[in-house]
Structure formats: C-alpha cells, structure tokens
C-alpha positions as CSV (number, residue, x, y, z in Angstrom):
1,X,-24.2,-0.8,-17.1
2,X,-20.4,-0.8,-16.0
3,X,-18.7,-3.5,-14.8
4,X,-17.3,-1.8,-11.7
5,X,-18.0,1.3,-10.1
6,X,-14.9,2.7,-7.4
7,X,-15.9,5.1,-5.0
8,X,-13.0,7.3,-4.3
9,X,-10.1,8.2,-6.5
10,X,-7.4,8.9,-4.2
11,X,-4.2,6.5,-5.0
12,X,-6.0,2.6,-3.8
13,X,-9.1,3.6,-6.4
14,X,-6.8,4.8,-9.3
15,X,-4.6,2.0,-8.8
16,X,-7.3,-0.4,-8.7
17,X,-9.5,1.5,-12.1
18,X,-6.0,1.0,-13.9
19,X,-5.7,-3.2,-12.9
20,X,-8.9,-3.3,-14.2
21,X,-8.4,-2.1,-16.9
22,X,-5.4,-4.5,-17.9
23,X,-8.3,-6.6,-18.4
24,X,-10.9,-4.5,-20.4
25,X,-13.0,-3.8,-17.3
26,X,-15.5,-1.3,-18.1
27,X,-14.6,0.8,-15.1
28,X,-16.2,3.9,-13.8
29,X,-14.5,6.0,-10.7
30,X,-16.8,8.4,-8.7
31,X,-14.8,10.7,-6.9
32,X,-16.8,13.3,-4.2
33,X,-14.0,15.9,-4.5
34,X,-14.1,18.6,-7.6
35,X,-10.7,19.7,-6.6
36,X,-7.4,18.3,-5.7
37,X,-5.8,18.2,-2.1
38,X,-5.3,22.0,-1.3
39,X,-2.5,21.2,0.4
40,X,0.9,19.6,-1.1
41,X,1.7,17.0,1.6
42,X,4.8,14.6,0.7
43,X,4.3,10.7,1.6
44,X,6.8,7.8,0.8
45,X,6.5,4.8,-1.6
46,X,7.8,2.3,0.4
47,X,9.8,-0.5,-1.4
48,X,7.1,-2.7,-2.0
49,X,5.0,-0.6,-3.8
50,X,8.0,0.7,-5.7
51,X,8.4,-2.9,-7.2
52,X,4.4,-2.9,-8.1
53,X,5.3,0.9,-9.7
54,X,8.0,-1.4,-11.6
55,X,5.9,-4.1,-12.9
56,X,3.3,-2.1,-14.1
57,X,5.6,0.4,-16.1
58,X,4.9,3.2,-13.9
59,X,8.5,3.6,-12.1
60,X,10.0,5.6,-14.9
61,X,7.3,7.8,-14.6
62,X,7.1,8.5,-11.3
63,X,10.7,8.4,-10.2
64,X,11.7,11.9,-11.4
65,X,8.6,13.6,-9.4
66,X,10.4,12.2,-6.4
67,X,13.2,11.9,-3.9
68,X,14.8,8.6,-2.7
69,X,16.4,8.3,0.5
70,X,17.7,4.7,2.4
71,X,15.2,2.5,3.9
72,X,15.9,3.2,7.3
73,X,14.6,4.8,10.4
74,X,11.1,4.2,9.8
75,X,10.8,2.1,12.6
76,X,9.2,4.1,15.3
77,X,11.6,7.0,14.4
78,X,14.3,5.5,15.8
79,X,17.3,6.4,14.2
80,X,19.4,3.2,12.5
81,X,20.7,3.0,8.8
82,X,19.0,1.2,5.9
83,X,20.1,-2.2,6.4
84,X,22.7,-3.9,3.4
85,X,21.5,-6.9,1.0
86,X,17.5,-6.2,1.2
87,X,16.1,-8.0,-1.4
88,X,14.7,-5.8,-3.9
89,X,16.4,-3.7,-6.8
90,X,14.2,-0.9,-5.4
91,X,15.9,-1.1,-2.2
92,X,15.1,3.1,-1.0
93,X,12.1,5.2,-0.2
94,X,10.5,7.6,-2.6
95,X,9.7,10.7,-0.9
96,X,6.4,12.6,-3.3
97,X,3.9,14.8,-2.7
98,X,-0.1,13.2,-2.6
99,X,-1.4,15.2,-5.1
100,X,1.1,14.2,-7.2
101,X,1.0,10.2,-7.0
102,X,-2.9,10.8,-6.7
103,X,-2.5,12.6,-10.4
104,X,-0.2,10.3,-11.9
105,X,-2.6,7.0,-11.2
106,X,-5.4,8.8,-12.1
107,X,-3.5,9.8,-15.5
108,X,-2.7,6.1,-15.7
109,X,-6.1,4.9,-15.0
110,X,-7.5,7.1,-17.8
111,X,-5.1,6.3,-20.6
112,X,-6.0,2.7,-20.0
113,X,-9.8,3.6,-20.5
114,X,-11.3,4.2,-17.2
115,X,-13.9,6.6,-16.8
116,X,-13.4,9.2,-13.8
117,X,-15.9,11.5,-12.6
118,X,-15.5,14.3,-9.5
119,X,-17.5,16.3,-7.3
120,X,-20.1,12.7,-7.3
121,X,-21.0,11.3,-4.0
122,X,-22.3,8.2,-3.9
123,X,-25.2,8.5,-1.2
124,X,-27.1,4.8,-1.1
125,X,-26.5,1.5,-3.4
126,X,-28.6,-1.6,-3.6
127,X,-27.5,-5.1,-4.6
128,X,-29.1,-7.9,-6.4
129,X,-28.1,-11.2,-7.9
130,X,-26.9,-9.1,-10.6
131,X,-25.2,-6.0,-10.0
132,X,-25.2,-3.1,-8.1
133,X,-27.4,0.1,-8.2
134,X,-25.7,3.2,-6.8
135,X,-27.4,6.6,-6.4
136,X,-25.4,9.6,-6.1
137,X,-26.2,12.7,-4.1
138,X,-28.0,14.5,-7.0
139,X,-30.3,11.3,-7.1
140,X,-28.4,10.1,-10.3
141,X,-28.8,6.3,-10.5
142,X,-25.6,4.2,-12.0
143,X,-25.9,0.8,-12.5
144,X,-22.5,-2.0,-12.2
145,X,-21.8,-5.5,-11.7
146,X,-19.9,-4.5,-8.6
147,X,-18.9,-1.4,-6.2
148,X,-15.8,-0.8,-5.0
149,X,-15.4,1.6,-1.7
150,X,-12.0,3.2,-2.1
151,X,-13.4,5.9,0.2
152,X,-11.1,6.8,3.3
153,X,-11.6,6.3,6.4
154,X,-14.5,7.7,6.9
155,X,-16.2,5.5,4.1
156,X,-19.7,5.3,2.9
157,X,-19.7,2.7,1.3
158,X,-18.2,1.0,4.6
159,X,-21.0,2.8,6.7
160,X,-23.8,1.6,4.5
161,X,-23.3,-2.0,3.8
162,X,-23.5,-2.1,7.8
163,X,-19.5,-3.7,8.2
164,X,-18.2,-3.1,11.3
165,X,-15.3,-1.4,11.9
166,X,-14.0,-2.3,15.5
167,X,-10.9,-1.1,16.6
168,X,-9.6,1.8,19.2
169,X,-10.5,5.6,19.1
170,X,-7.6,7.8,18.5
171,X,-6.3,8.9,22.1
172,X,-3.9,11.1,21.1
173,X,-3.1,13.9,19.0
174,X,-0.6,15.3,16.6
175,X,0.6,17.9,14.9
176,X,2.2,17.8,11.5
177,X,3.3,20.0,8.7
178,X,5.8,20.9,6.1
179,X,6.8,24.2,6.8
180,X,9.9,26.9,6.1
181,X,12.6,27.5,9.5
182,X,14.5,30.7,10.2
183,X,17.2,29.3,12.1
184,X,20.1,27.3,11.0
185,X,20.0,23.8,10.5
186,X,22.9,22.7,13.2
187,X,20.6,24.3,15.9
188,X,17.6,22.8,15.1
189,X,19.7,19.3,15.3
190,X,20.7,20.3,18.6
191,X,17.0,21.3,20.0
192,X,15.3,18.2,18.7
193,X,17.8,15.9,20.0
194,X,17.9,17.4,23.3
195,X,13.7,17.6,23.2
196,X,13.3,14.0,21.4
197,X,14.8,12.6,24.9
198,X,11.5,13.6,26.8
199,X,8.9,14.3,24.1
200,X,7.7,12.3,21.1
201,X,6.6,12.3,18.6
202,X,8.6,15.4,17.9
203,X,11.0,16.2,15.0
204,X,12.0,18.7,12.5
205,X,13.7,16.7,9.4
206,X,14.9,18.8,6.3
207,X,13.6,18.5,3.1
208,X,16.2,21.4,1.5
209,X,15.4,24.8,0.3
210,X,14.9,25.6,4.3
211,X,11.9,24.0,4.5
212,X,11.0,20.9,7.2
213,X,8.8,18.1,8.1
214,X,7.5,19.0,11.7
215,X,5.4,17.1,14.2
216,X,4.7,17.9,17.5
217,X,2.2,17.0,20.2
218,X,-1.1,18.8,20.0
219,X,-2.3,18.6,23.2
220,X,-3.8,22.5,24.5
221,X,-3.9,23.4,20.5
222,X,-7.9,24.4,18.9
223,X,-10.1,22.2,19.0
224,X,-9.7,19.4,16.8
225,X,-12.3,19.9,14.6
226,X,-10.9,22.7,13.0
227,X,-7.7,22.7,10.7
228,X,-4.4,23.5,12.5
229,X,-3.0,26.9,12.7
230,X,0.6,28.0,12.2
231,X,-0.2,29.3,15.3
232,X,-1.4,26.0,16.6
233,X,2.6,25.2,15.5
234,X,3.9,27.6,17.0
235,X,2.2,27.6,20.6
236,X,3.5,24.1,20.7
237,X,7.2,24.7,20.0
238,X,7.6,26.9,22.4
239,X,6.0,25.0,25.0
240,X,8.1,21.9,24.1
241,X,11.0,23.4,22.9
242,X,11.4,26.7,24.2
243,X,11.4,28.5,20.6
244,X,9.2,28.0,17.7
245,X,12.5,27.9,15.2
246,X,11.2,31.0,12.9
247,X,8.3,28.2,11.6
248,X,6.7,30.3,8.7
249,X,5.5,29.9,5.1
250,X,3.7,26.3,5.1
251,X,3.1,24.2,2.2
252,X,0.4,22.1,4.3
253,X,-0.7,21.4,8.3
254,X,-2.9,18.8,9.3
255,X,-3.0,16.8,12.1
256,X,-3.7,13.0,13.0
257,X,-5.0,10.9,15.9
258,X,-3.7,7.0,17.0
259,X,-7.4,5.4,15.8
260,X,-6.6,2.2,15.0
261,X,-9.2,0.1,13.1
262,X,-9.9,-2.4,10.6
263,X,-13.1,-3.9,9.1
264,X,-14.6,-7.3,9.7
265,X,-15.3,-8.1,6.1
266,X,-13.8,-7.1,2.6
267,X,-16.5,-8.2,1.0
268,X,-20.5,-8.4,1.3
269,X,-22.1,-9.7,-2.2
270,X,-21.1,-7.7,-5.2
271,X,-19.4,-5.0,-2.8
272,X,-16.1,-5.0,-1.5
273,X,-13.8,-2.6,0.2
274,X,-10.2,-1.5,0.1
275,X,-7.5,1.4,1.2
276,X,-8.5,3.3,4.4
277,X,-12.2,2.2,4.2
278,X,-11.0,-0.9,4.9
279,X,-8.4,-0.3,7.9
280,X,-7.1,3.0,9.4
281,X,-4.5,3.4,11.8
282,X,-1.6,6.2,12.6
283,X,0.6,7.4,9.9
284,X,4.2,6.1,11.6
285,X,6.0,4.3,9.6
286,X,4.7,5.9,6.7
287,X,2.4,3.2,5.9
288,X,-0.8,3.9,4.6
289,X,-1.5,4.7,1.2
290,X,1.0,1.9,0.2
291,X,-1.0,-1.0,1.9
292,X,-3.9,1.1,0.2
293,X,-1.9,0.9,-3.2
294,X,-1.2,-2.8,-2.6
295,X,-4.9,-3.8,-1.8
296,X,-5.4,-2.6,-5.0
297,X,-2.8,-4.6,-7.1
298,X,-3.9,-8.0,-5.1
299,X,-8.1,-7.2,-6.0
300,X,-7.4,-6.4,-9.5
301,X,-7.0,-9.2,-11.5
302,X,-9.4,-11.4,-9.2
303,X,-12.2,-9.3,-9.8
304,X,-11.4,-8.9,-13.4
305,X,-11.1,-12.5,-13.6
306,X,-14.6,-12.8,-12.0
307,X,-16.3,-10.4,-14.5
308,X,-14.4,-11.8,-17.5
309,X,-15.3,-15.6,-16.0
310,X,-12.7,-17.1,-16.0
311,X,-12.0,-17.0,-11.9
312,X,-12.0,-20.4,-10.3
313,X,-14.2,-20.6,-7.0
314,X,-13.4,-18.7,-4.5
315,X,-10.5,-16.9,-6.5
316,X,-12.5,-13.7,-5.1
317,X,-12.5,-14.8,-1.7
318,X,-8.8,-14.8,-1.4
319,X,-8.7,-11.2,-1.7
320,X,-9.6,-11.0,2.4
321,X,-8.0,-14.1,3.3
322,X,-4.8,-12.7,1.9
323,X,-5.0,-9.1,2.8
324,X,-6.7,-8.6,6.0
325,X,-3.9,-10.4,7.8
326,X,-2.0,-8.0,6.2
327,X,-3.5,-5.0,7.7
328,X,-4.3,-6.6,10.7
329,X,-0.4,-6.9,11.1
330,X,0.1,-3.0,10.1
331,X,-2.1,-2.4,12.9
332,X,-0.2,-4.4,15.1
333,X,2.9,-2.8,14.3
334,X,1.9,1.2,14.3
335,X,0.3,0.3,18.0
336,X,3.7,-0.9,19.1
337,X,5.6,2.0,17.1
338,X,2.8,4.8,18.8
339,X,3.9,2.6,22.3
340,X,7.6,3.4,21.4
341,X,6.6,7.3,21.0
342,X,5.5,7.9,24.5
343,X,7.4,9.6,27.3
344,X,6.3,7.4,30.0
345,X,8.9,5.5,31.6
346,X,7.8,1.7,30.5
347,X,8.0,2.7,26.8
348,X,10.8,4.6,27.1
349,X,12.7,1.8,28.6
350,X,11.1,-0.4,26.1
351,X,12.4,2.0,23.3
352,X,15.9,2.3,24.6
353,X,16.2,-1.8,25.0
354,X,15.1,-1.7,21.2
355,X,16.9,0.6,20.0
356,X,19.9,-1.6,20.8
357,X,18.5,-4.6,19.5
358,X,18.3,-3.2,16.2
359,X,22.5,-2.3,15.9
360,X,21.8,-6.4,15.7
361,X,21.3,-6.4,11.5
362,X,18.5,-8.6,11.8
363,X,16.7,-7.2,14.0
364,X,17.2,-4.1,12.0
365,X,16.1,-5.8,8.6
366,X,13.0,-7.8,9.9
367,X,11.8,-4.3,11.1
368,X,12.3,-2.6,8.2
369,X,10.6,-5.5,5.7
370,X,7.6,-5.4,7.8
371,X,7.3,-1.9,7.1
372,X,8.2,-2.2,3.4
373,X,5.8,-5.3,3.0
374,X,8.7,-7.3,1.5
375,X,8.2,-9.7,4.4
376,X,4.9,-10.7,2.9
377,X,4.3,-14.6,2.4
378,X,0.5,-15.4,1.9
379,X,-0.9,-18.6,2.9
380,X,-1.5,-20.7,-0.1
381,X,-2.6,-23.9,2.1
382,X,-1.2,-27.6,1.3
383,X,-2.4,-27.9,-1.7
384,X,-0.1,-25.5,-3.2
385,X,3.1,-27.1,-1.9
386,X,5.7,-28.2,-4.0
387,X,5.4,-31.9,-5.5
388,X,8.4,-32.8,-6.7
389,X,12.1,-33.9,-5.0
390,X,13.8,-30.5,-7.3
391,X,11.5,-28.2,-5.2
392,X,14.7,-26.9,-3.0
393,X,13.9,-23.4,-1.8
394,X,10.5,-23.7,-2.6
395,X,8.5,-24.1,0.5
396,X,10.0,-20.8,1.9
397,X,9.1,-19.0,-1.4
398,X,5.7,-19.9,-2.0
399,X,3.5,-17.1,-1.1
400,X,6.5,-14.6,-1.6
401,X,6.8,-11.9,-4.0
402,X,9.6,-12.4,-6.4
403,X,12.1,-9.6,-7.0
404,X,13.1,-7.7,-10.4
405,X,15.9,-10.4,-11.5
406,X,17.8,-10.3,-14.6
407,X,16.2,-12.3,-17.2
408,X,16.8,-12.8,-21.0
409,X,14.8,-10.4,-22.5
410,X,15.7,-7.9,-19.6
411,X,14.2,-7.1,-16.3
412,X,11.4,-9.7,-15.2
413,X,9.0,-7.1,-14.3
414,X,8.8,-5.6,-17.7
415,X,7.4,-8.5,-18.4
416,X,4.2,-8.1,-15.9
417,X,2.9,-5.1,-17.6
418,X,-0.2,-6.4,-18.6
419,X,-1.1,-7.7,-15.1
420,X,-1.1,-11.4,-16.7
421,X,0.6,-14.1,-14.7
422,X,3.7,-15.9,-15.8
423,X,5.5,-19.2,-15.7
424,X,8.9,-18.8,-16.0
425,X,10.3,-21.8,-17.0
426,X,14.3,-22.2,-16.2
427,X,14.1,-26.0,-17.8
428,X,12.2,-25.4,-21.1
429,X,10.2,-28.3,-20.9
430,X,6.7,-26.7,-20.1
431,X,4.2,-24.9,-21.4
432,X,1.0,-22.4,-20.2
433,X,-1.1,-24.3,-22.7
434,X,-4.9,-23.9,-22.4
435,X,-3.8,-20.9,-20.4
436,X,-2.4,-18.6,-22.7
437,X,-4.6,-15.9,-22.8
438,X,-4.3,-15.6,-19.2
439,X,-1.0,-16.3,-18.9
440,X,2.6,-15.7,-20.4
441,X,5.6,-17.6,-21.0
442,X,8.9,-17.3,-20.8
443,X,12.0,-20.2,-21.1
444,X,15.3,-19.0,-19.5
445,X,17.7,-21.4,-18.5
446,X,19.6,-18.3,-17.1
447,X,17.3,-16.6,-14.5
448,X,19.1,-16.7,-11.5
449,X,16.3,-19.0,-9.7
450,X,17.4,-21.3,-6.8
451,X,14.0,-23.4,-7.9
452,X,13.7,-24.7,-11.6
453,X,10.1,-23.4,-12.8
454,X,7.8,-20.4,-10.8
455,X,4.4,-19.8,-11.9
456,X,3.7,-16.2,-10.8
457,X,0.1,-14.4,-10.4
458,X,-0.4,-10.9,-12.2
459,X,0.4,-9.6,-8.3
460,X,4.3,-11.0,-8.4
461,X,3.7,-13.6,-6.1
462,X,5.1,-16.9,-6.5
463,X,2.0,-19.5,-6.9
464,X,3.7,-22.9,-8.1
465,X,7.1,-24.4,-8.0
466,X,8.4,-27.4,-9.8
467,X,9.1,-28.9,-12.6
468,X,6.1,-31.4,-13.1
469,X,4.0,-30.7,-16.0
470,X,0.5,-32.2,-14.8
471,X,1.2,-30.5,-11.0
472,X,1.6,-27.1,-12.9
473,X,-1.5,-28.2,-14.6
474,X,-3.3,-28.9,-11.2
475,X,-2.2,-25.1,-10.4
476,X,-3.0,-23.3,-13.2
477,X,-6.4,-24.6,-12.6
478,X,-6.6,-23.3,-9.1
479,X,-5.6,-19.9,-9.7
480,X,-6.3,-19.1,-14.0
481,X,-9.5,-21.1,-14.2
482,X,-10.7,-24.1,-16.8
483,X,-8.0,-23.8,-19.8
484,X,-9.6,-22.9,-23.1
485,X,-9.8,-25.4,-26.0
C-alpha cells in the first residue's frame, strides 16, 4: 500500500506528488497518457505561482525555459500597463510552453521520490475506513490511504465518486493557436486594431521569430469535435478580417469553449479533488493551470500532515474552505472578462466605461491581483486574530501570503524549501518548541516586518501574529498539531 495515489500528472498532480514528498509521502502518480502533449502550447505563470516556484527552489530552474513580460493586460485583453509597486519580487509573467512546466514538475516530483506511471487509467476505486482501492483499465488493483483526482476537466475520479459539477455549458467557441505570419508586423497591428473594435476575442500578439498567438471566433468552422484545421484558421480570418495574414507552419491549434463549472465538494472520505477536476472555466486571463498549481501547494502539507498524524482536526477540511472560494471567484471573474469580449452593444459599452476606469491605478492593480492571486486573504475565523496591543498591521495580514523579503540569512523563501512552516521571530524572544520538527525558526530583528513575530504555514500564508508566547502556543496547536515531548 501507498500513501496516496494522484490520478493525472499534468502540472496540479506533479506539483502536488512533489509537496508530498517534502514529507516522505509514499506517493504514486497514475497518468492515462504514454506520451507527452503533441502539441507545444505556451501558458503563463502568473505572479503567484512564480512566488510558490520561489519557495520551493524551482524558480531558478524554470526561469531560463521562459519568457517574462509585465503583468498587465490580462484583464479581459484590454490593453493597460503592468501597474508600479505590486507587491511581490516576482512582479512579471512567465510565458512557457505546457509540456515544458508539465516535464519540469514531473522531474521534480521524481527526484524527491515519487513514483510516476503513464498510459494507466484509473477505471473504478472503492473506499473504506482504511484506504482506497483503485483499479485501472487493465484490471490492475492498487491499494492507498487516499486518491487524489488531478484529472482535467473531464475527471474520472470526479465522475465516479458521483460530485456534482454544476455550472454553465460552454456557449461559445474559439479558436486559438500559435502559428508563423507572412506579412509584416506593422500591418497585422493595424488589422487587429481596426477588427478588435467589432469582433472579440480576436488578436494576433508576437512571440518573435515571425511566429504569433492567434485567436479568433469559431463560429461556421468543423464541427467541434474534431481538432481545428489551419484551414479552420484561415476560413475565419478572412471572414473577420478580410485576409488570413500568410498564417502557416503551426506549433499547436486547439480550441476552447466558455463552460464554466466548479464542483460541490473537494472532498468525499479518503478522496479529494483538485486542478480542472475540480473547476473549469475559459482560459482569459490565463488562469488555469496556476489555480491548478496552487490547489496543489495549499493540499500538500495537510494531507501529509494527516497521513504522518500529526494534523489537528479538521486541518483537512480547510483545504475546500480555503480554496473553493477561490475558484468560485476565478469563475466569477472569467464570466465577466468572456462578458467584456462580446460585440453586443451592452458589453461593449460596459468594456469602454472599464477600460477607463482602469487608467485609475487602482482600479488597474485590484484587477490585475485578482488575476495573479496576490489578492488572496483566506478566512482564518476569530480565533486566529491577533491578541496582543503590538499586533498593528496584523488584522489586514492574516490570511495573506507573505512576499520574498530580505532576511538575514538571505531571501525568506529559501527558507520554505522543505514545505515546513515558520515563525519568524523579529523580537527573539520565542521559540517553535514542541514544534520543531514541523516547524522552523528563525530570529531577525531586521526583516522588514510592520508586525513583530508571523508564524507562516508551509503554503506562505501568514497564520499568527504577535508577540505572546502562550497565544503562539494556542496557534501552533491549531494548525501543527499536539507538540512532541
């Protein structure tokens, strides 16, 4: 028997094989495909999950497969610069292609000691008081604690532990590719703008070497069941556009509907799900696979901490309570950003009125936080208030995330490597105690902290502030467990 078997090893399973893993889970990943994506389709690391990248010692290894460009004009493609002074020292996008994140995590995953396994579909799974038994297609029987579904959107797992999955059906269609242009880059500029003012979504953006990101409408196109055609591309263009720009040579086509849908429960027993088998919805704002990604990172060390047994009640719980809020907000905003994209008049007055609210910087920033998930503040409840008169800024940062900040023995998330949490203590006075296997320490009277003391969970998020040693106590307990004598 395994501790935990993941179903699917796109980016949210090998994210969530390698938290594991910082905790000597005995992990297996089951992954249907023998092959990686055909296709080479880039996707963007939004800010957020560049910091988790950070404080798991994966930036440096990812960075140079990629290409950073300002956080900005995510927002329902409307055009507005990055705004200054976000709080992050990842402040950009990464721009990288699928297969290649996909392959780096699953690297990651392996060197830590996970087990991965392709071309085996899971096809049924029972659960008992004590685990999990999963049979595959071939009528292989595993046998785990738990089962993860990392499975997509389409998920079996999802499907067969009977979770609903209510939401809308997609109602519209596009098209969208990566492909080579034959004209110059100063007329393309000049068609889309023109187009853009009647037709959305509809771009052509460079990525250099000639070749472009294009999406276009797929209304008339083959039916939808089949993959996309260059063809398919360029029928469109010229309908739209009045020329189909020379499109030839394309890395990847695909196309995606507006479906919009998230399930009622993360968890059912021993089974829980996560990524795009948990919540699907269009791919505007570039959003996806880094909520997936980040699912992963908040399950980790909570299930760990239930198989090692050291997780206080309901530790596992808080998975959904935190996160499905989150997606259900995701949601919320890609319906309004799909709103935004339509040519009827109502939108399109809606769209011009916000495109001028956001030259307000605010505006502008709250916007572009929601879609980096910097804006994030989970609801710890009362009892996770500050208790003490130093606590300043601390009701607005409980909950939060904490950025990289200088600290004395470097960048604070080097120090969250091994998914442990830590109390950084800017007084000197405390101590993890009965908590220091679960938990690190670190006394800095320098961090630049607007709050004496932050106990942080393996996630980065801040769980306690203050400067009392019993209230830290009274936390410690909530989230790391009964201390060890």
């Amino acid at each position: 028997m395994v501790d935990v078997i993941i179903a699917g090893c796109g980016p949210t399973g090998a994210m969530l094989a390698a938290e594991l893993r910082l905790h000597d889970v005995r992990v297996l990943v089951l992954d249907k495909e023998t092959e990686p994506a055909s296709f080479v389709r880039i996707v963007g690391l939004h800010i957020r999950s560049l910091e988790l990248m950070a404080m798991r010692g994966l930036l440096d290894r990812v960075l140079p497969h990629g290409r950073q460009r300002p956080a900005g004009g995510f927002f329902a493609a409307i055009a507005k610069p990055a705004p200054e002074g976000l709080d992050s020292a990842h402040a950009y996008l990464l721009g990288i292609p699928q297969p290649v994140i996909v392959r780096l995590l699953e690297e990651h995953a392996i060197e830590l000691g996970a087990q991965v396994r392709h071309g085996c579909a899971v096809a049924g799974f029972e659960q008992d008081d004590e685990g999990v038994t999963v049979e595959l297609a071939d009528g292989e029987q595993l046998r785990s604690r738990y089962l993860v579904g990392c499975d997509g959107a389409r998920s079996t797992i999802r499907k067969l532990l009977g979770v609903g999955f209510p939401g809308e059906p997609s109602r519209t269609e596009t098209l969208m590719g990566e492909i080579e242009v034959g004209v110059p880059q100063e007329e393309i500029a000049a068609k889309v703008a023109e187009v853009g003012e009647t037709h959305r979504p509809f771009w052509l953006r460079p990525f250099g070497q000639g070749i472009y990101s294009v999406v276009v409408p797929a209304a008339g196109v083959s039916d939808r069941a089949q993959p996309p055609t260059l063809d398919d591309f360029k029928q469109q263009l010229r309908a739209i556009a009045g020329t189909d720009f020379g499109v030839h040579s394309p890395r990847w086509l695909s196309r995606f509907g507006d479906a919009t849908r998230l399930a009622e429960r993360y968890r059912v027993g021993r089974v829980l799900l996560a990524g795009d088998a948990a919540h699907i919805h269009p791919p505007v704002g570039g959003q996806g696979l880094n909520l997936g990604v980040q699912d992963s990172v908040n399950l980790g060390w909570k299930l760990a901490a239930q198989i090692r047994g050291w997780a206080p009640d309901s530790l596992l719980d808080t998975y959904q309570a935190e996160r499905h809020p989150v997606a259900a907000d995701v949601l919320d905003n890609t319906r309004a950003q799909m709103e935004l994209l339509s040519t009827e008049p109502g939108p399109q007055a809606v769209r011009r009125l916000l495109t001028e609210l956001m030259d307000f910087h605010e505006v502008n920033r709250h916007l572009i936080e929601k879609i980096t998930a910097i804006d994030i503040r989970y609801d710890f409840g009362e009892a996770c208030e500050p208790n003490n008169q130093h606590s300043g800024a601390g009701p607005d940062l409980l909950g939060r995330r904490l950025r990289d900040i200088d600290v004395k023995q470097g960048r604070l998330y080097d120090l969250l490597h091994r998914g442990r949490g830590l109390l950084l203590d800017r007084t000197e006075r405390l101590t993890v105690g009965g908590w220091s296997d679960r938990v690190d320490y670190l006394g800095d009277p320098t961090a630049v902290l607007d709050v004496p003391c932050v106990l942080l969970r393996p996630d980065g998020h801040i769980a306690w502030i203050g400067d009392d040693q019993q209230d830290l106590d009274d936390h410690l307990t909530r989230w790391f467990g009964t201390p060890t004598t």
